[in-house]
PDB file of N, CA, C, O and CB in Angstrom:
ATOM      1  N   UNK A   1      -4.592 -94.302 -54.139  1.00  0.00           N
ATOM      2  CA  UNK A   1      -4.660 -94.998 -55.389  1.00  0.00           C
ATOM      3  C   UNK A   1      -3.319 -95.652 -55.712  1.00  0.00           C
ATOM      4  O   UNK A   1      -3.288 -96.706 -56.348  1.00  0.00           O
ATOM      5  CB  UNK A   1      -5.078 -94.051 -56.493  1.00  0.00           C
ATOM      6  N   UNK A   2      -2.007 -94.933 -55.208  1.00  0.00           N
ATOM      7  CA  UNK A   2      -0.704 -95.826 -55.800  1.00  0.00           C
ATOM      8  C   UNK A   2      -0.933 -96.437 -54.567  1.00  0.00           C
ATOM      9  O   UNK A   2      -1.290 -97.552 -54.947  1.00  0.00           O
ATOM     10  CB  UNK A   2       1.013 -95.146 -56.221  1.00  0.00           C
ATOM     11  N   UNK A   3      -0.970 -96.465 -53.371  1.00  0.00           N
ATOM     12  CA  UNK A   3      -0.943 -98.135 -52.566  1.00  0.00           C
ATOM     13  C   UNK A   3      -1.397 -99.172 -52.912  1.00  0.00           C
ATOM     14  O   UNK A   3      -0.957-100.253 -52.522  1.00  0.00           O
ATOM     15  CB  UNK A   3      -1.505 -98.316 -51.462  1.00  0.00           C
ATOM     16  N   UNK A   4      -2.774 -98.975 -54.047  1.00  0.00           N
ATOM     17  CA  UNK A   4      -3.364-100.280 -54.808  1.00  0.00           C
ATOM     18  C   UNK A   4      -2.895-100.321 -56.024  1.00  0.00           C
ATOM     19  O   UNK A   4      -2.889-101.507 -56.355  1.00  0.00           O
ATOM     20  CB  UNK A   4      -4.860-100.373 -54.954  1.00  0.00           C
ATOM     21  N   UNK A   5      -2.490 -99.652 -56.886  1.00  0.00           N
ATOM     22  CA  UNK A   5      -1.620-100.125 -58.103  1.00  0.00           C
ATOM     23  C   UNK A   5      -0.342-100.869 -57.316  1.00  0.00           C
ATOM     24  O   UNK A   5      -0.405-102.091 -57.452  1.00  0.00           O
ATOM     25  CB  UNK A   5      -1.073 -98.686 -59.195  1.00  0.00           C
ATOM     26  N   UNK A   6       0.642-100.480 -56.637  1.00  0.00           N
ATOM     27  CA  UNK A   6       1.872-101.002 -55.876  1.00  0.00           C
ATOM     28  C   UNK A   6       1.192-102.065 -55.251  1.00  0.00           C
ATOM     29  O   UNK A   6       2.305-102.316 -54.790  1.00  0.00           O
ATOM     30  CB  UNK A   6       2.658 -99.974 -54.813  1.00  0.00           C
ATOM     31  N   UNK A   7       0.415-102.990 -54.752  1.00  0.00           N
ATOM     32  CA  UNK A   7       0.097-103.600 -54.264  1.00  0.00           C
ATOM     33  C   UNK A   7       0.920-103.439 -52.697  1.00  0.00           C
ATOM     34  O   UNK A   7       1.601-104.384 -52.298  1.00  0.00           O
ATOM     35  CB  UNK A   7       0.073-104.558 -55.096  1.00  0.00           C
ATOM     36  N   UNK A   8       0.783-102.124 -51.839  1.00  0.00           N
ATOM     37  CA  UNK A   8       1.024-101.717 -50.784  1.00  0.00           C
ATOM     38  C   UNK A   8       0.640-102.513 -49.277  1.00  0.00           C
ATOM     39  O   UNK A   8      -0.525-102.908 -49.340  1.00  0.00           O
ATOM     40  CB  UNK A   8       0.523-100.608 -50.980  1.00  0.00           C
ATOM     41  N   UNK A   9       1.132-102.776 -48.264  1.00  0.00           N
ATOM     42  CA  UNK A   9       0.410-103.568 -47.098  1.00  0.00           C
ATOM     43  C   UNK A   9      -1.041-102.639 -46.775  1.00  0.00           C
ATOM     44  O   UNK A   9      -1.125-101.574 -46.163  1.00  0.00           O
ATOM     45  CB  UNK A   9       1.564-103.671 -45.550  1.00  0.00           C
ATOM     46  N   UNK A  10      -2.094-103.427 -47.399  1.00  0.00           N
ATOM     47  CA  UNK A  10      -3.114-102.802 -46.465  1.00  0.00           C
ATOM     48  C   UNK A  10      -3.224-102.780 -45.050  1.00  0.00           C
ATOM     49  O   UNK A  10      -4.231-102.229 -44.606  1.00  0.00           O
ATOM     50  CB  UNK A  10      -4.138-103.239 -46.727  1.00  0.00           C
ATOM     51  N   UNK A  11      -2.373-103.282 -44.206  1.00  0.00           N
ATOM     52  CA  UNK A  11      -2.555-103.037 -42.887  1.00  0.00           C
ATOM     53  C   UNK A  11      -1.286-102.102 -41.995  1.00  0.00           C
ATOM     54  O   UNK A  11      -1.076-101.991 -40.787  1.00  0.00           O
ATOM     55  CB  UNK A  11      -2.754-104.474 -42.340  1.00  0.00           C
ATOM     56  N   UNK A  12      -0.761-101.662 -42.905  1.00  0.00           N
ATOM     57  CA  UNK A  12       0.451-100.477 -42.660  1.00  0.00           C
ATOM     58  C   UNK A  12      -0.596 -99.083 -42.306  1.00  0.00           C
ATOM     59  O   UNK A  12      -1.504 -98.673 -43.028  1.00  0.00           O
ATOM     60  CB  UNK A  12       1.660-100.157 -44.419  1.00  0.00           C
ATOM     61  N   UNK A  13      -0.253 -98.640 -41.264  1.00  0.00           N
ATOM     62  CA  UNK A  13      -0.864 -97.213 -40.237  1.00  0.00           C
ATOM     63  C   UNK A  13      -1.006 -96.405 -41.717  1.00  0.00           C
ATOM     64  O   UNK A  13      -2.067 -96.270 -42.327  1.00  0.00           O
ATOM     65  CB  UNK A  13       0.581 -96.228 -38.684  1.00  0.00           C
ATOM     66  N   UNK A  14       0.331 -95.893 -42.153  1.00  0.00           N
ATOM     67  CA  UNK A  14       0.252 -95.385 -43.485  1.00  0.00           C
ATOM     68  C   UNK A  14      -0.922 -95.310 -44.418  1.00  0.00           C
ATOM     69  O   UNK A  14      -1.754 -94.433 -44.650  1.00  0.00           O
ATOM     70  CB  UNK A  14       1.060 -96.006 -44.082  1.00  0.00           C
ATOM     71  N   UNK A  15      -0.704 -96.562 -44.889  1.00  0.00           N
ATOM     72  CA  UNK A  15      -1.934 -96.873 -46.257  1.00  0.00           C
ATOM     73  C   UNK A  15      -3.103 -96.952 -45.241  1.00  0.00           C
ATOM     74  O   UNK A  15      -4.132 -96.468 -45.712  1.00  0.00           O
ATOM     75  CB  UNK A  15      -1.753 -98.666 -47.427  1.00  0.00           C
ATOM     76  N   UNK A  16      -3.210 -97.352 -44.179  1.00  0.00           N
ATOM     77  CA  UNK A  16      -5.264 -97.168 -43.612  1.00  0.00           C
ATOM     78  C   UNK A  16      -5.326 -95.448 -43.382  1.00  0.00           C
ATOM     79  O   UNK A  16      -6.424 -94.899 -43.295  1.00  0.00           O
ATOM     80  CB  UNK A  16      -5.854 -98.248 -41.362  1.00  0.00           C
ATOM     81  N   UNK A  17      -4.075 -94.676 -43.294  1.00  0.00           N
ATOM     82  CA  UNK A  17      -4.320 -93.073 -42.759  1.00  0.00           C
ATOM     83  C   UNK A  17      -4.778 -92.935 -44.541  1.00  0.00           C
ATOM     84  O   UNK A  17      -5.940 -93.138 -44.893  1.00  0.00           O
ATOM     85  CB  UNK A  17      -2.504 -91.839 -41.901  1.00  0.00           C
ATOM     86  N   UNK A  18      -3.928 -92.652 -45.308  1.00  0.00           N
ATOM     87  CA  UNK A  18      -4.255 -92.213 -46.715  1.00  0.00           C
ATOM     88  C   UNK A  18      -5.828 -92.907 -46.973  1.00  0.00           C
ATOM     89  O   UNK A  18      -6.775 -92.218 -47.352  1.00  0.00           O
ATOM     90  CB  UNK A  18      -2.956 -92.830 -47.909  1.00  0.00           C
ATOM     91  N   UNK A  19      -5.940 -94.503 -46.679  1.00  0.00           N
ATOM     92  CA  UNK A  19      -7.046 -94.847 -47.021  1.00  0.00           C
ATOM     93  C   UNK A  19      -8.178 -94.164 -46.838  1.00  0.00           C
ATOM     94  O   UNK A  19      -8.894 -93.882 -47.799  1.00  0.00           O
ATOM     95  CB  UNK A  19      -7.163 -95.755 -46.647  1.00  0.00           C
ATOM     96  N   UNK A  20      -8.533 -93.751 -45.373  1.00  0.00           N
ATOM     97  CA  UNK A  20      -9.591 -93.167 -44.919  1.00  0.00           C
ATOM     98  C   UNK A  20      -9.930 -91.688 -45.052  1.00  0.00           C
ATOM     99  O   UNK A  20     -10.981 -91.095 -44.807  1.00  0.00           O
ATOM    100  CB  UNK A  20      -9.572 -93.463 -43.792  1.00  0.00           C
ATOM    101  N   UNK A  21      -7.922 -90.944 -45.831  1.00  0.00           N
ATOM    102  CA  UNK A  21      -8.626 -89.435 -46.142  1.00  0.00           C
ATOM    103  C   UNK A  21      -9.133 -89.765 -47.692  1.00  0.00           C
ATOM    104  O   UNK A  21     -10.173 -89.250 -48.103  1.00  0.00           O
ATOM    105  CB  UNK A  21      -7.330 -87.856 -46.061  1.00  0.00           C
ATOM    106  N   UNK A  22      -8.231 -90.778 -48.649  1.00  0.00           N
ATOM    107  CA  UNK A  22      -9.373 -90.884 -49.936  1.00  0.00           C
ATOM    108  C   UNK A  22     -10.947 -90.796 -49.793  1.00  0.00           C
ATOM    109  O   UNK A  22     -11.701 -90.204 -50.565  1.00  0.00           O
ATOM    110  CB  UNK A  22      -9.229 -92.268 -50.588  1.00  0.00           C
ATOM    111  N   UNK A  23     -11.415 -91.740 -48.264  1.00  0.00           N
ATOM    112  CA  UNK A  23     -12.495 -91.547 -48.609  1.00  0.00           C
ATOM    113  C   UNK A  23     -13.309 -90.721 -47.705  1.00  0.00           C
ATOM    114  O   UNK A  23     -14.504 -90.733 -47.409  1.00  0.00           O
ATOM    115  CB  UNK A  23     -12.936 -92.618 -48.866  1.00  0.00           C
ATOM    116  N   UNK A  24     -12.314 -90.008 -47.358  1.00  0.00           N
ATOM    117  CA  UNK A  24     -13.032 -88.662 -46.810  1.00  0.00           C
ATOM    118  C   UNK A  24     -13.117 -87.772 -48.077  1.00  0.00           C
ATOM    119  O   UNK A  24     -14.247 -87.677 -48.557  1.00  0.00           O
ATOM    120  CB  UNK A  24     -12.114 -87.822 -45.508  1.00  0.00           C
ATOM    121  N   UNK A  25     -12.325 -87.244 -48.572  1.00  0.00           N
ATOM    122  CA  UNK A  25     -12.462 -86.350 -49.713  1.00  0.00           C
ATOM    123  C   UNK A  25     -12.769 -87.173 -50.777  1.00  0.00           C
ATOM    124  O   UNK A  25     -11.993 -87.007 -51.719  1.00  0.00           O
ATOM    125  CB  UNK A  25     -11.271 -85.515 -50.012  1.00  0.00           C
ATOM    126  N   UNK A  26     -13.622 -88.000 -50.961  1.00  0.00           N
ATOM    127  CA  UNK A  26     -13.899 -88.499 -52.002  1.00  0.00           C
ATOM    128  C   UNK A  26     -15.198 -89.248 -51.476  1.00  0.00           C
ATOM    129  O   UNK A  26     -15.162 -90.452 -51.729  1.00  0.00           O
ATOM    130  CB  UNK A  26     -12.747 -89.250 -52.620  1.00  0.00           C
ATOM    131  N   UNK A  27     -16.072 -88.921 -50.960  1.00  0.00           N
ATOM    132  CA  UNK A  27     -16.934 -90.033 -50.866  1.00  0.00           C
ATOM    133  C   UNK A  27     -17.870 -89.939 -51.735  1.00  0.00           C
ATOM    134  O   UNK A  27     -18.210 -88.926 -52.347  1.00  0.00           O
ATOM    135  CB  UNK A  27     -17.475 -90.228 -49.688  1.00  0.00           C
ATOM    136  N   UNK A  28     -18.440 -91.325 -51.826  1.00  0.00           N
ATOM    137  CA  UNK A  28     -19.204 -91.898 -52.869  1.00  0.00           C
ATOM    138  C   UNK A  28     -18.654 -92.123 -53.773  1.00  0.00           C
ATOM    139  O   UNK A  28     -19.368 -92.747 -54.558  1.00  0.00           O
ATOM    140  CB  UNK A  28     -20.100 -91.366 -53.257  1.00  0.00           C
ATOM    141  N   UNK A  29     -17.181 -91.852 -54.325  1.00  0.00           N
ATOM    142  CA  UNK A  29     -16.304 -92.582 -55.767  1.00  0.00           C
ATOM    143  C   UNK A  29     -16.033 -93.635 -55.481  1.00  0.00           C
ATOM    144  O   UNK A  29     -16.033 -94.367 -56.470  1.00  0.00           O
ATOM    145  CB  UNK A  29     -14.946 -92.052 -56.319  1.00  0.00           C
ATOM    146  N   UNK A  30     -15.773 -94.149 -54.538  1.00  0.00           N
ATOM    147  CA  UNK A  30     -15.027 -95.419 -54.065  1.00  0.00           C
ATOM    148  C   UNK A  30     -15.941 -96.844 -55.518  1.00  0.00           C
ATOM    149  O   UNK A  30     -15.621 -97.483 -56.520  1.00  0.00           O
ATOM    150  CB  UNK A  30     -15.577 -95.749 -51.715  1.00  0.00           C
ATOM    151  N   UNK A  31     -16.675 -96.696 -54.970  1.00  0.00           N
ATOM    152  CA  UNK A  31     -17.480 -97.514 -55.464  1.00  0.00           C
ATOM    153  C   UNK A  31     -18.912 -97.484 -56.386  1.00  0.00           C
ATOM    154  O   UNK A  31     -19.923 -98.186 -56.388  1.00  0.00           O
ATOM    155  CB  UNK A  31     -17.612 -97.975 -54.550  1.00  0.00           C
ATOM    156  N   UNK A  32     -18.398 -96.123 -57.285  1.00  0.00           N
ATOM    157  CA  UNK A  32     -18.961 -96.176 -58.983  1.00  0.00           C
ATOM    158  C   UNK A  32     -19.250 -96.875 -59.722  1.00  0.00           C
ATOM    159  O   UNK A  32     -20.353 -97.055 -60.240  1.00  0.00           O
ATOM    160  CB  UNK A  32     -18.455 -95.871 -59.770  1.00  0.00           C
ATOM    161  N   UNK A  33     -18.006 -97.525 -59.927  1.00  0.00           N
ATOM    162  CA  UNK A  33     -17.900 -98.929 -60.827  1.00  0.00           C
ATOM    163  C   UNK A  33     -17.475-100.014 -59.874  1.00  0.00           C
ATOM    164  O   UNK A  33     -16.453-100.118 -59.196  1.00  0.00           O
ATOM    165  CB  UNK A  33     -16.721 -98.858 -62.134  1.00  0.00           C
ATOM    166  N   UNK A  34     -18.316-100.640 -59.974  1.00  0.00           N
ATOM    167  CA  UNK A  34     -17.036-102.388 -59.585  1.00  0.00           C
ATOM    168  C   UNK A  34     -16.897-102.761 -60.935  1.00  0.00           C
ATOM    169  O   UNK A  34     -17.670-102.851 -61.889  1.00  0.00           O
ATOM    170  CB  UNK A  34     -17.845-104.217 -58.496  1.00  0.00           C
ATOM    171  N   UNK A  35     -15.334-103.012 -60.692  1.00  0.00           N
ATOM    172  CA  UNK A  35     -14.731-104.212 -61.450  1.00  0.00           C
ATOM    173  C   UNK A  35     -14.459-105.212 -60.860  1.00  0.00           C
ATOM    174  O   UNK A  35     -14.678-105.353 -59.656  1.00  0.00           O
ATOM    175  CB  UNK A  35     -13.681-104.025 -62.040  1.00  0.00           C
ATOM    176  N   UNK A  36     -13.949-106.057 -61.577  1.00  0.00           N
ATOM    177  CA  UNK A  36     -13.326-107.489 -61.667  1.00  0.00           C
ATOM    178  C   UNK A  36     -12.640-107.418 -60.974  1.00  0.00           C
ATOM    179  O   UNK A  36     -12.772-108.030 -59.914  1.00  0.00           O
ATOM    180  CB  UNK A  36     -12.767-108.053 -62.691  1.00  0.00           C
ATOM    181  N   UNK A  37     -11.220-106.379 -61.313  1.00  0.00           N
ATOM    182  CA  UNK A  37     -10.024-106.193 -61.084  1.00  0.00           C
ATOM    183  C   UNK A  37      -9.705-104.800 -60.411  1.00  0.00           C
ATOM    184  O   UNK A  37      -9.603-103.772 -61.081  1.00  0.00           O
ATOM    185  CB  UNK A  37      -9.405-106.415 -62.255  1.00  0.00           C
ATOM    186  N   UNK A  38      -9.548-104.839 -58.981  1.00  0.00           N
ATOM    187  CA  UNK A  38      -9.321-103.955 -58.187  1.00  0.00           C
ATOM    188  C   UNK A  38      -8.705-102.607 -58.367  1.00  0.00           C
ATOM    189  O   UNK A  38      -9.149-101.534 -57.960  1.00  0.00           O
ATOM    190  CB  UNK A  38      -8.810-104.491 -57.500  1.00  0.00           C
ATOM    191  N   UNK A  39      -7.745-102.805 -58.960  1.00  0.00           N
ATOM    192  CA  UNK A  39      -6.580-101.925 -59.334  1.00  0.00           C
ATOM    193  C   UNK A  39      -7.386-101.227 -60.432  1.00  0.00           C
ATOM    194  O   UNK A  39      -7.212-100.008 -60.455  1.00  0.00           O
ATOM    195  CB  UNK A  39      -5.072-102.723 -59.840  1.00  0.00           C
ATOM    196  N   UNK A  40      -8.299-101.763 -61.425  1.00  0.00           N
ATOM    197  CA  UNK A  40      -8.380-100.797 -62.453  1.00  0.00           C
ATOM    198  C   UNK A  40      -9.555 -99.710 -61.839  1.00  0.00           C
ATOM    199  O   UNK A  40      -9.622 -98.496 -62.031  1.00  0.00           O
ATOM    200  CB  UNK A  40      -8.788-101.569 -63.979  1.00  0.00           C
ATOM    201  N   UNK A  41     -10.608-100.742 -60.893  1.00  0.00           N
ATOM    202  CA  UNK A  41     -11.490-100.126 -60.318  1.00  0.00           C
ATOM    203  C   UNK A  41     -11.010 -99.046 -59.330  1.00  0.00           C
ATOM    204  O   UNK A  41     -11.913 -98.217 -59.222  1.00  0.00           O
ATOM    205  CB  UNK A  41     -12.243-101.029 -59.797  1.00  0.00           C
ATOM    206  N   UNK A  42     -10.233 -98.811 -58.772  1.00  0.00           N
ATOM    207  CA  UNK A  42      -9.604 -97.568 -57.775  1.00  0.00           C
ATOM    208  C   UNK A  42      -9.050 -96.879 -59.124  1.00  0.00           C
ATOM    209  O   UNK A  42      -9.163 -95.653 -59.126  1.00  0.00           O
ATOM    210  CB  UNK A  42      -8.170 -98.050 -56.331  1.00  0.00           C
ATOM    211  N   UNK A  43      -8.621 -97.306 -59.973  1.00  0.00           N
ATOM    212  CA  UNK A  43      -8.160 -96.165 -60.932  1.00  0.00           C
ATOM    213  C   UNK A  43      -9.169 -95.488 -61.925  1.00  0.00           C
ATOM    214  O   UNK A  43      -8.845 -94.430 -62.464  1.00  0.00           O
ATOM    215  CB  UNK A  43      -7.070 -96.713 -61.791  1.00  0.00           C
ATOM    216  N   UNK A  44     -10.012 -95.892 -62.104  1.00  0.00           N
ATOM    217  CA  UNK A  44     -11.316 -95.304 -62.389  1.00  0.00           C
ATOM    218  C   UNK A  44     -11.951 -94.616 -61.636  1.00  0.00           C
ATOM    219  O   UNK A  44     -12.180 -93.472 -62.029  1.00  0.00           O
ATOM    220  CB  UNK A  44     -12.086 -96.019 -62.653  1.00  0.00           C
ATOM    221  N   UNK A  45     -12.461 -95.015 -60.325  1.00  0.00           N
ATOM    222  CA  UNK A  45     -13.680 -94.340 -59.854  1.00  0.00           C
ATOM    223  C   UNK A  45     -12.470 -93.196 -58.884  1.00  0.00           C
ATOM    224  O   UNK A  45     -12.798 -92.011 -58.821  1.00  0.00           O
ATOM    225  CB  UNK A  45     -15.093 -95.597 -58.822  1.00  0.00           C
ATOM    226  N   UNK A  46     -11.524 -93.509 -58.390  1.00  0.00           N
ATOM    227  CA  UNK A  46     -10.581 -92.230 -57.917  1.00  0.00           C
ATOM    228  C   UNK A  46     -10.377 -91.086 -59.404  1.00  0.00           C
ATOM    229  O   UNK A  46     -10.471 -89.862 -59.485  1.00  0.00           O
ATOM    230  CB  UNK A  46      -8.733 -92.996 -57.321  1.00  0.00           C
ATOM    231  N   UNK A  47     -10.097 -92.043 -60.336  1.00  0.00           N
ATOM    232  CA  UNK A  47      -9.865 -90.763 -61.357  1.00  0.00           C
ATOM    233  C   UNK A  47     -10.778 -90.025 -61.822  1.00  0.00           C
ATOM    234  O   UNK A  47     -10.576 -88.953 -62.392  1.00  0.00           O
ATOM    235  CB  UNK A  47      -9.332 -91.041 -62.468  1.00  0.00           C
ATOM    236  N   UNK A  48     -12.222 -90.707 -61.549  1.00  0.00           N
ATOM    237  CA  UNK A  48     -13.465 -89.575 -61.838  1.00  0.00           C
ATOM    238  C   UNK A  48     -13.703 -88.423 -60.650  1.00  0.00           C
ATOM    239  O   UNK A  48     -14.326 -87.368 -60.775  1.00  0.00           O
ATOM    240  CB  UNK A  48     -15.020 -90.454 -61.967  1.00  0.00           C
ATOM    241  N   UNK A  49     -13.182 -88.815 -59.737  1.00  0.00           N
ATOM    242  CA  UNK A  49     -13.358 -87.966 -58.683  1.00  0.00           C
ATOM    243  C   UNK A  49     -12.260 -86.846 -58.284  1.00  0.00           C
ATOM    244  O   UNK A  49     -12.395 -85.904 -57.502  1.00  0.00           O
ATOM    245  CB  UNK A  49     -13.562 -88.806 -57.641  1.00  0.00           C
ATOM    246  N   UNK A  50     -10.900 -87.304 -59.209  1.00  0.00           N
ATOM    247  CA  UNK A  50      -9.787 -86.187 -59.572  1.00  0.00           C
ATOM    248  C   UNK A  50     -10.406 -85.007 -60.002  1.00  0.00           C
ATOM    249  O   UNK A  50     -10.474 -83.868 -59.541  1.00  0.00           O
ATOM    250  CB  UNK A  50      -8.788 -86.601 -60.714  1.00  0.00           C
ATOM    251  N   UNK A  51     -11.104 -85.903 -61.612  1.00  0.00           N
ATOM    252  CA  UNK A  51     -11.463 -84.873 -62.520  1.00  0.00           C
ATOM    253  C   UNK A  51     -12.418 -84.120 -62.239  1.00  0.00           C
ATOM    254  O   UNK A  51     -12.346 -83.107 -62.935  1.00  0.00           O
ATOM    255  CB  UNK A  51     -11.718 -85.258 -63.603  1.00  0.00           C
ATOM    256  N   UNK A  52     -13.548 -84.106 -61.354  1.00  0.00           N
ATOM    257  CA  UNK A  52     -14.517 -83.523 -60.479  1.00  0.00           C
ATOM    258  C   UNK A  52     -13.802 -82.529 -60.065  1.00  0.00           C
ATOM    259  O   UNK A  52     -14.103 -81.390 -60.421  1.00  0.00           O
ATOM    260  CB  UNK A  52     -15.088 -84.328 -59.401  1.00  0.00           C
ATOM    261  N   UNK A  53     -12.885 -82.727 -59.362  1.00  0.00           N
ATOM    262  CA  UNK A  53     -12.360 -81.863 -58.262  1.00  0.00           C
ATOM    263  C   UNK A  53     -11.553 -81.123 -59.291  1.00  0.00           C
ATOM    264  O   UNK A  53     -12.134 -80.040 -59.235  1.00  0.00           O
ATOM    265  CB  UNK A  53     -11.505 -82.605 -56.902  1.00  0.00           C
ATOM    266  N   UNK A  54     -10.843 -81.005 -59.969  1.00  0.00           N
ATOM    267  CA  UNK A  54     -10.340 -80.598 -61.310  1.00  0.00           C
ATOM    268  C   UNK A  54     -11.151 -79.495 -61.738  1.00  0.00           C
ATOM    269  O   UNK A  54     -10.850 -78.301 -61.739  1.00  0.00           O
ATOM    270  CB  UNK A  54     -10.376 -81.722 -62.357  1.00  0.00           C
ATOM    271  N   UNK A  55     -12.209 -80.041 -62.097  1.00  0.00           N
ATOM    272  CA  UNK A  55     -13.736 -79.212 -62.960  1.00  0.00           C
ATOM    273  C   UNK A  55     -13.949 -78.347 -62.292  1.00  0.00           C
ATOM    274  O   UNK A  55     -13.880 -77.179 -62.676  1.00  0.00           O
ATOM    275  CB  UNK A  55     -15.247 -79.911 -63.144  1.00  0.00           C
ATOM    276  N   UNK A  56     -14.341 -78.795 -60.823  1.00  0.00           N
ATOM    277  CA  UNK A  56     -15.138 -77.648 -60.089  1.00  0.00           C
ATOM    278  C   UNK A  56     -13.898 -76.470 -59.232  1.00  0.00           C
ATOM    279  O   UNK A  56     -14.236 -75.444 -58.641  1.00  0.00           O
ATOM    280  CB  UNK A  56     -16.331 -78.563 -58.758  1.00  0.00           C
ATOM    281  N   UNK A  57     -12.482 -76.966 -59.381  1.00  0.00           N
ATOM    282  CA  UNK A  57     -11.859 -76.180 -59.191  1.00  0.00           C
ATOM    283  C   UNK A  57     -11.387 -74.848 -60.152  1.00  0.00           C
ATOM    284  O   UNK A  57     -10.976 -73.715 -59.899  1.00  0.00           O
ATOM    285  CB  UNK A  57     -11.172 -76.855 -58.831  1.00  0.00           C
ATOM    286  N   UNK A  58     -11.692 -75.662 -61.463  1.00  0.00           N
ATOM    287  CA  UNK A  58     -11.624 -74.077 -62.775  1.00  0.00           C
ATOM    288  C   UNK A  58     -12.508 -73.380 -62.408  1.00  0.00           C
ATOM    289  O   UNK A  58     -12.366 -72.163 -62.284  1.00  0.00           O
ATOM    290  CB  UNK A  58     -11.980 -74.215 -64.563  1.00  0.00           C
ATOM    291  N   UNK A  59     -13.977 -74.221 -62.073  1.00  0.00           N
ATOM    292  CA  UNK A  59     -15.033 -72.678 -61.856  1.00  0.00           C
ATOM    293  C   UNK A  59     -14.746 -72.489 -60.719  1.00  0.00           C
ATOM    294  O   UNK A  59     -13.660 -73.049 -60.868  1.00  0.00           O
ATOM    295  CB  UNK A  59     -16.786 -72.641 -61.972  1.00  0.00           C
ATOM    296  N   UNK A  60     -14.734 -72.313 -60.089  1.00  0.00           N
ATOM    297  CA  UNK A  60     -14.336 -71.591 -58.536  1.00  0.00           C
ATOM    298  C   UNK A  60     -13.566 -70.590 -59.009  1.00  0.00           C
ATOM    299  O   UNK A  60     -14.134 -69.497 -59.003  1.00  0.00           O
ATOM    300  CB  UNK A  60     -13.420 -72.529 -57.307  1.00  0.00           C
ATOM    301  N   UNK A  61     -12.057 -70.608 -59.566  1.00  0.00           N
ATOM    302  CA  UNK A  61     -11.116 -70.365 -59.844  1.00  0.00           C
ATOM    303  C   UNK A  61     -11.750 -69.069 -60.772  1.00  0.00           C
ATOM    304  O   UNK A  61     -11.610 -67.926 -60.336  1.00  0.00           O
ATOM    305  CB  UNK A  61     -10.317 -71.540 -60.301  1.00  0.00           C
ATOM    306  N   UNK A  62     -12.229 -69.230 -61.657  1.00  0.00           N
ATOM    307  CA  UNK A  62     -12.961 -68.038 -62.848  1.00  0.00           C
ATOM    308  C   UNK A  62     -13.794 -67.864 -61.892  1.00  0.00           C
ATOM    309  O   UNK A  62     -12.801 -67.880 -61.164  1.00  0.00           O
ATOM    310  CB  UNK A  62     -13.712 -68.443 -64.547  1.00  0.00           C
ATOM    311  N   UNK A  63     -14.664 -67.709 -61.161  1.00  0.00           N
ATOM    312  CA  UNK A  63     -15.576 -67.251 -60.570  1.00  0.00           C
ATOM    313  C   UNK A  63     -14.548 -65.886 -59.442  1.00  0.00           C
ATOM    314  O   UNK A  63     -14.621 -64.669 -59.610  1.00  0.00           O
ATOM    315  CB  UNK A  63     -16.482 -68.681 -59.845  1.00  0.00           C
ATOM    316  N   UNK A  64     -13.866 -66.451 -58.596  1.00  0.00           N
ATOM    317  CA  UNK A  64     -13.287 -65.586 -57.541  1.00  0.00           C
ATOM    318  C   UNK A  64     -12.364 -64.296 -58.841  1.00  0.00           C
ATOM    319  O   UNK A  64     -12.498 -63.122 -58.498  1.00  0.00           O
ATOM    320  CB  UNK A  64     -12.007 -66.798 -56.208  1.00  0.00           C
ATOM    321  N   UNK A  65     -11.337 -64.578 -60.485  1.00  0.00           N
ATOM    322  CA  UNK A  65     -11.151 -63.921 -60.706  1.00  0.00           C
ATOM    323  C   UNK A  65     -12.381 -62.866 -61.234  1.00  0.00           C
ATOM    324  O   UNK A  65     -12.279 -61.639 -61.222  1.00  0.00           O
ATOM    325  CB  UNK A  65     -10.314 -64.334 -61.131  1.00  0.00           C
ATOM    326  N   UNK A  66     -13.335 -63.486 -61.608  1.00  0.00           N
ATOM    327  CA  UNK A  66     -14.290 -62.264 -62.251  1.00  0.00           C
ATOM    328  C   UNK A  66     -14.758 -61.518 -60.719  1.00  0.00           C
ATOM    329  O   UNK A  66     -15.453 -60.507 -60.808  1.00  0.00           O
ATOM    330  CB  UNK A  66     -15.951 -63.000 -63.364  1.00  0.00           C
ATOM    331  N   UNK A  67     -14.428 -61.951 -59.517  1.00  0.00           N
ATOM    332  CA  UNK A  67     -15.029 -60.973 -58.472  1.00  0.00           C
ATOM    333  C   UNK A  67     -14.182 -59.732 -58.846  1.00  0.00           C
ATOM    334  O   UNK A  67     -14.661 -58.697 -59.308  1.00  0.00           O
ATOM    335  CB  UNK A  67     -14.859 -61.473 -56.759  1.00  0.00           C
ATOM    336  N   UNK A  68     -12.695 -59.980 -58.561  1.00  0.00           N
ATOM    337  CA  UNK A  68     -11.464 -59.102 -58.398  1.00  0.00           C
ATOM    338  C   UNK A  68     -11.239 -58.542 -59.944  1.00  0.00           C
ATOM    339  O   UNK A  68     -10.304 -57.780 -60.195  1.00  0.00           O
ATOM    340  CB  UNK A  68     -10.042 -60.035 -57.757  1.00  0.00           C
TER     341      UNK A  68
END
């Protein structure tokens, strides 16, 4: 997501390695919303998929302490 706010070389080894684990651990956010405007659209549909991972990491998290 900061290689497309920074307007980063998309063809740097770098930004295609990060590219392809975003959308490994993230698939299906990529493309939630289209926008207009690129940058806001990766900052949206990546940030819904933060907060996912966010969410389902509290319950996990309360779940393993109520085992112990």
């Amino acid at each position: 997501m900061a290689f497309v706010i920074l307007d980063a070389n998309p063809q740097n080894s770098i930004v295609e390695l990060f590219d392809r684990l975003a959308d490994r651990l993230a698939p299906g956010f990529g493309d939630v919303f289209i926008l207009d405007n690129t940058k806001r659209q990766v900052a949206v549909n990546y940030g819904i998929a933060a907060a996912c991972y966010l969410v389902a990491g509290q319950i996990i998290s309360r779940m393993i302490r109520k085992v112990e």
